[in-house]
C-alpha positions in Angstrom: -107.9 -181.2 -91.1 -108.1 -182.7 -94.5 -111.2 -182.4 -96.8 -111.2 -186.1 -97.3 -112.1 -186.7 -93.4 -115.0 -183.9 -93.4 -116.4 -184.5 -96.8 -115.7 -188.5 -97.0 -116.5 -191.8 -95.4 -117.9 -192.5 -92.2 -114.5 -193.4 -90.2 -112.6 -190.3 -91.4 -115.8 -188.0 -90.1 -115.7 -189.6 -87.1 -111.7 -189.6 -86.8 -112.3 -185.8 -87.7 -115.1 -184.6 -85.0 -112.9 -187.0 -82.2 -109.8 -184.7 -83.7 -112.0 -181.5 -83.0 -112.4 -182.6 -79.6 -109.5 -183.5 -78.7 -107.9 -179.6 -79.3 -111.0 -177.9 -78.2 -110.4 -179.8 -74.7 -107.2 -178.7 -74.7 -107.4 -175.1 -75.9 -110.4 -174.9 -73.3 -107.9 -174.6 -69.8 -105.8 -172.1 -72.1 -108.4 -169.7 -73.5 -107.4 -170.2 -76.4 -110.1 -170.1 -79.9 -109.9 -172.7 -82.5 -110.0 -171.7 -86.0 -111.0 -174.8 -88.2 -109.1 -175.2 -92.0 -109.8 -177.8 -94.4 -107.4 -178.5 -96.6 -107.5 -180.7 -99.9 -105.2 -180.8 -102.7 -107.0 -179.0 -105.6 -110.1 -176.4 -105.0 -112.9 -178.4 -104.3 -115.0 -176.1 -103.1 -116.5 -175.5 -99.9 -117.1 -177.8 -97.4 -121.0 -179.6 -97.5 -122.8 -177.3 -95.4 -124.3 -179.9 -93.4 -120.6 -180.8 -92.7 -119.8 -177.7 -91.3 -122.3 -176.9 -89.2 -121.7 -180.1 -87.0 -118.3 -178.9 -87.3 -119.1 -175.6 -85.9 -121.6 -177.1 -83.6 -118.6 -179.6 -82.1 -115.8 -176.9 -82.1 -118.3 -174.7 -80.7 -117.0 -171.8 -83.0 -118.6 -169.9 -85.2 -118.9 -170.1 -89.3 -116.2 -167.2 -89.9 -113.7 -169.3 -88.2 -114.3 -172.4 -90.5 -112.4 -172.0 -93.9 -111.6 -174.1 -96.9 -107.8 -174.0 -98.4 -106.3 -175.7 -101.3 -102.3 -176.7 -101.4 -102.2 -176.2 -105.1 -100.6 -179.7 -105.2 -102.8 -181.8 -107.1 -101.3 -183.8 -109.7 -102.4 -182.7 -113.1 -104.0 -186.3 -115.5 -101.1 -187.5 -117.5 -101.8 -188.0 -121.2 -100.7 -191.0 -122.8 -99.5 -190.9 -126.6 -99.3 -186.9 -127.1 
């Protein structure tokens, strides 16, 4: 899921925990565990802790199988007269 959804506005959370639902019902009839990424652009850091733990609380994992990733594709400020 992207960073902007777990760590922004209200309608992306809330797009975000129906997402989380959405697998773990499906992955539930299977067996199957659900390992949780959040991905952004440039490091940002870790997700808000209160974030993740109503992530891990909805996925009903635990906090080793949340984990914070960066694409490396953030677009570097452009200078203007250099």
């Amino acid at each position: 899921m992207l960073r902007g959804d777990v760590a922004g506005d209200p309608s992306g959370w809330a797009r975000a925990l129906a997402d989380i639902d959405s697998v773990r019902d499906a992955t539930r009839s299977r067996g199957a565990h659900i390992v949780l990424a959040v991905v952004s652009e440039a490091p940002l850091g870790d997700v808000p802790e209160d974030r993740a733990q109503s992530l891990i609380r909805q996925a009903g994992v635990e906090r080793r199988w949340v984990s914070a990733a960066a694409t490396g594709h953030a677009h570097s400020p452009q200078t203007h007269g250099r």
